[in-house]
C-alpha positions, 0 to 999 in steps of 0.5 A: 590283787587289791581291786574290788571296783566292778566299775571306775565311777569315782575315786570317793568309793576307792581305797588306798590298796586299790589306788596303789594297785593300779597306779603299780599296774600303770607304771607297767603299762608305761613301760610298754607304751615306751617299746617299739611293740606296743601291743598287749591281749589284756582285752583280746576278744572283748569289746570296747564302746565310747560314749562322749558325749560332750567334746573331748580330745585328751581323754577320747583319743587315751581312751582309745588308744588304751583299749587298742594297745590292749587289744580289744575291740574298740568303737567310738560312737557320734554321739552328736549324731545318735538317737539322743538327738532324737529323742531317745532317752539315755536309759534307752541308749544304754538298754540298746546298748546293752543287747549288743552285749560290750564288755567296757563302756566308757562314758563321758557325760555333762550331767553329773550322776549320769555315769552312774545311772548307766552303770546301773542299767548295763552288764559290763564295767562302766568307766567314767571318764567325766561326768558334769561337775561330779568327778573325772577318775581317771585324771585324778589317777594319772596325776596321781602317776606323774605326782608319784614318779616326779617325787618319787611317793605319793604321801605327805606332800604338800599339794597347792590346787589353783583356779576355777575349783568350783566347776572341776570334776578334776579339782574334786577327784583330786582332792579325794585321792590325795587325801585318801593318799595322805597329802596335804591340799591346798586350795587357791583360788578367788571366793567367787570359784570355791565350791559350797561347804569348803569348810567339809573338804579337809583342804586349806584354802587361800585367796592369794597366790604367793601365799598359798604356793609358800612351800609346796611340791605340787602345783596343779593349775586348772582350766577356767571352764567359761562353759559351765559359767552362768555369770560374771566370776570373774572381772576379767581374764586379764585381772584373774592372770594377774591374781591368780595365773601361775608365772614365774614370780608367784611360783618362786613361792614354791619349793625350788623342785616343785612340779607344775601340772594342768589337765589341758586344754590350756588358757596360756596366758590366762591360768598359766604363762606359756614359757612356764607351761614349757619349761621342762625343767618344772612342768610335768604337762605333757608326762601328764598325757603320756600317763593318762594312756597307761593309768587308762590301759591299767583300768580297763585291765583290772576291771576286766579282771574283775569280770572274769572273776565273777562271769555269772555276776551282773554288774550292777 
């Protein structure tokens, strides 16, 4: 088996053979999420803990489903309602946590690093599931899935990524794996949302729709995250539609195949027009959803595979 991760922090520390190997577990996984039964014991008799602590629907409730349909223990804690809003530090959280002795972790955070920090303090496998602008592993794995059974591979690609680039920890994780996968990525978007040291990105990067989109496969439009937006990016949602939201005349550009893709939660009419993001003839939105269960469900199977292999080893 080609998986070395004791964690899921990130896509930056995962090879090619690891990516494959649990996109190939995955597509198991959706054929079993597909059956009248779908109920594995991949995880009977360990326990599952989610920590969100930002607001999250798509990922909590995959998550959550995942680690059920696998058969594990699974508890979803307030953190809205914990001791943090007390005073307790994240350090403490994680040492209380850890003398409850759970075997998968699943942490969402609004500060980059913070996942990591966790993993450091725990004995079980940690998985990431968005951490500030830092990364969002498991999106850039599912999409990855829909990218791979749309197009039937997942190499040599053109693959155009739209919008708010400079505030996505999707945007990030993306860009790491179809590199890693040896696509060609694109990225549109206005100056005023490009990260820092794009230049160090390998990626192509354009400020115009109809050019950017010239000839792609994949067009992978993102949310305009207002939350973490400290001033005036853009003039208004109406001029970033007209620039920059995916309709039918920018998407002609494409390819005549190509697939449209978004993480949700959608802005329609803002990143994207709402018949496009219905269309079922281009948009792969809600395939999307369904592989974030299974992409889910391989990750905490390996990384507990991974466990079982090394019991005496503490994660760290």
């Amino acid at each position: 088996m080609a998986w070395r991760a004791k964690h899921l922090l990130g896509i930056e520390h995962l090879g090619p053979d690891e990516i494959t190997t649990l996109l190939d577990l995955a597509d198991t996984y959706v054929d079993l999420n597909r059956k009248r039964h779908k109920h594995s014991d991949a995880l009977a008799g360990l326990t599952q803990v989610n920590m969100f602590f930002e607001n999250s629907t798509r990922t909590q409730a995959s998550f959550e489903l995942a680690g059920k349909r696998l058969g594990a223990d699974v508890m979803s804690m307030a953190m809205q309602a914990s001791s943090i809003k007390k005073g307790e530090t994240l350090i403490d959280t994680a040492m209380t946590l850890n003398a409850m002795h759970p075997d998968l972790l699943v942490v969402r955070h609004p500060h980059s690093g913070a996942v990591n920090l966790l993993a450091e303090k725990v004995n079980c496998a940690v998985l990431n599931a968005g951490d500030g602008r830092h990364e969002h592993p498991t999106q850039a794995l599912l999409d990855a899935l829909t990218i791979r059974r749309s197009k039937g591979r997942l190499h040599r690609l053109n693959i155009a990524i739209c919008g708010d680039i400079a505030h996505s920890r999707v945007a990030r994780s993306n860009i790491m794996l179809l590199g890693k996968m040896e696509n060609r990525v694109r990225l549109i978007g206005p100056p005023t949302l490009m990260p820092s040291q794009i230049d160090h990105f390998g990626v192509e990067v354009f400020d115009d729709m109809h050019e950017g989109l010239r000839d792609v496969d994949v067009v992978m439009m993102l949310r305009l995250q207002r939350e973490r937006m400290d001033g005036g990016f853009i003039p208004s949602e109406r001029e970033y539609y007209h620039r920059y939201g995916l309709d039918q005349a920018k998407l002609d550009n494409a390819k005549p195949d190509a697939i449209v893709m978004h993480p949700g939660p959608m802005n329609r009419g803002v990143e994207i027009d709402g018949e496009l993001a219905d269309d079922i003839n281009r948009s792969v939105i809600q395939e999307q959803v369904e592989m974030g269960v299974a992409v889910r469900m391989a990750a905490m199977d390996l990384l507990a595979q991974a466990a079982r292999a090394t019991p005496t080893e503490v994660m760290a």
